[in-house]
N, C-alpha and C positions, 0 to 999 in steps of 0.2 A: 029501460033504465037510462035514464039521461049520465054523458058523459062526465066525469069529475078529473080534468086535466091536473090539478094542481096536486089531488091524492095519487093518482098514475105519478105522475114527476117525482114526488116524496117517496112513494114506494120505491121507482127505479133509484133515487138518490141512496137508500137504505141498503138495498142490492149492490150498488157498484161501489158506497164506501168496504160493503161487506165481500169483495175482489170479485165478485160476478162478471166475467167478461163480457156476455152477452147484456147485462144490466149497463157496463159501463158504456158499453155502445149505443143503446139506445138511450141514457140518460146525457150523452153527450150531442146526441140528435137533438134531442130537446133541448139544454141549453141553448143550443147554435138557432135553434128557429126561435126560441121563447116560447116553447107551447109546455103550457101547466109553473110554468118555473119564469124568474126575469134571466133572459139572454146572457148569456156569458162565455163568450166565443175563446176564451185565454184557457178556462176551466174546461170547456169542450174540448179544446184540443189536446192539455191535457188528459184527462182522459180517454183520449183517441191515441194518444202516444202509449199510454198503459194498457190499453188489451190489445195494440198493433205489437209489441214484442211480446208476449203470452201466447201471441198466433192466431190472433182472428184476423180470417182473411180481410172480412166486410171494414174492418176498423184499420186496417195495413189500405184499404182503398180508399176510406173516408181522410184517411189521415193526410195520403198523397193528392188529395185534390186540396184540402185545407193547406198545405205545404205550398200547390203549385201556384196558390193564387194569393197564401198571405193571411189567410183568416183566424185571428187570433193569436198568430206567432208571426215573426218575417218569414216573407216567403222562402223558399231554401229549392231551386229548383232540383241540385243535384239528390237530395232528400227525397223529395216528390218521385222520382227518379225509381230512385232504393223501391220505397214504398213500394211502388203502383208495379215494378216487377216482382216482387215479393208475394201481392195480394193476386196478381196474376197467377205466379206459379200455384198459389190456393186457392185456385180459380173462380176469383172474381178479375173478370177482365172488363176495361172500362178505354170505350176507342176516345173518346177526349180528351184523356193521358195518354195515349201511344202518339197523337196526333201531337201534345204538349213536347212529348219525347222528342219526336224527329222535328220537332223547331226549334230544339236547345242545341247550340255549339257544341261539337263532337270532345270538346273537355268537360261540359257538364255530363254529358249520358255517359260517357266513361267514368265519371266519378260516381254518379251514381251506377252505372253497371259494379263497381269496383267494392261500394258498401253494399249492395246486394249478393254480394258473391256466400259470403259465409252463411247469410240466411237459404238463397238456395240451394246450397250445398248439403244444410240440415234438411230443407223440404226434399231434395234426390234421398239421400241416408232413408230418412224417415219411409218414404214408398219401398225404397229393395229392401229393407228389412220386415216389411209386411207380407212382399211377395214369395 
């Protein structure tokens, strides 16, 4: 069955308008590349901004590299920051953001260690409450 990128795209679109977190991350991949859909790197990121606070790891990682580098939003290192230890703590860990990390001036990793505080805080709570 040959592939129909553009119906795949439309479905995921259908999913992530209807709050699908895992739709909205993969319809946000798409955007960003143009595969099945025309490109739209502002709308990717949004939507990378909407299922990264819902708590997908994968999208708190996609979001911090789009942050780190600018794609679709201004870049925001101390943001990128937040993110990429957030998606970490949910283990998706990614060495070209820690590497991003310790080459930003110790006021940006502190600003972003500072907005990630609360979100880790909920990832600690969330595990001792399970154990």
């Amino acid at each position: 069955m040959p592939k129909d990128l553009a119906e795949a795209a439309r479905l995921l679109a259908a999913s992530a308008l209807a709050d699908n977190t895992d739709a909205q991350v993969e319809y946000a991949i798409a955007l960003f590349n143009g595969t099945g859909v025309e490109r739209n790197e502002p709308v990717a990121a949004e939507l990378l901004k909407k299922a990264a606070r819902k708590g997908s790891a994968i999208a708190q990682n996609r979001l911090a590299n789009v942050l780190a580098v600018g794609r679709g939003v201004p870049a925001d290192p101390a943001a990128a920051i937040k993110w990429h230890l957030v998606a970490k703590a949910g283990g998706v860990g990614d060495i070209p953001l820690d590497t991003f990390m310790q080459k930003q001036p110790p006021e940006v990793r502190a600003a972003g260690e500072k907005a990630a505080k609360p979100w880790l805080d909920a990832i600690k709570e969330a595990r001792e409450s399970r154990s």
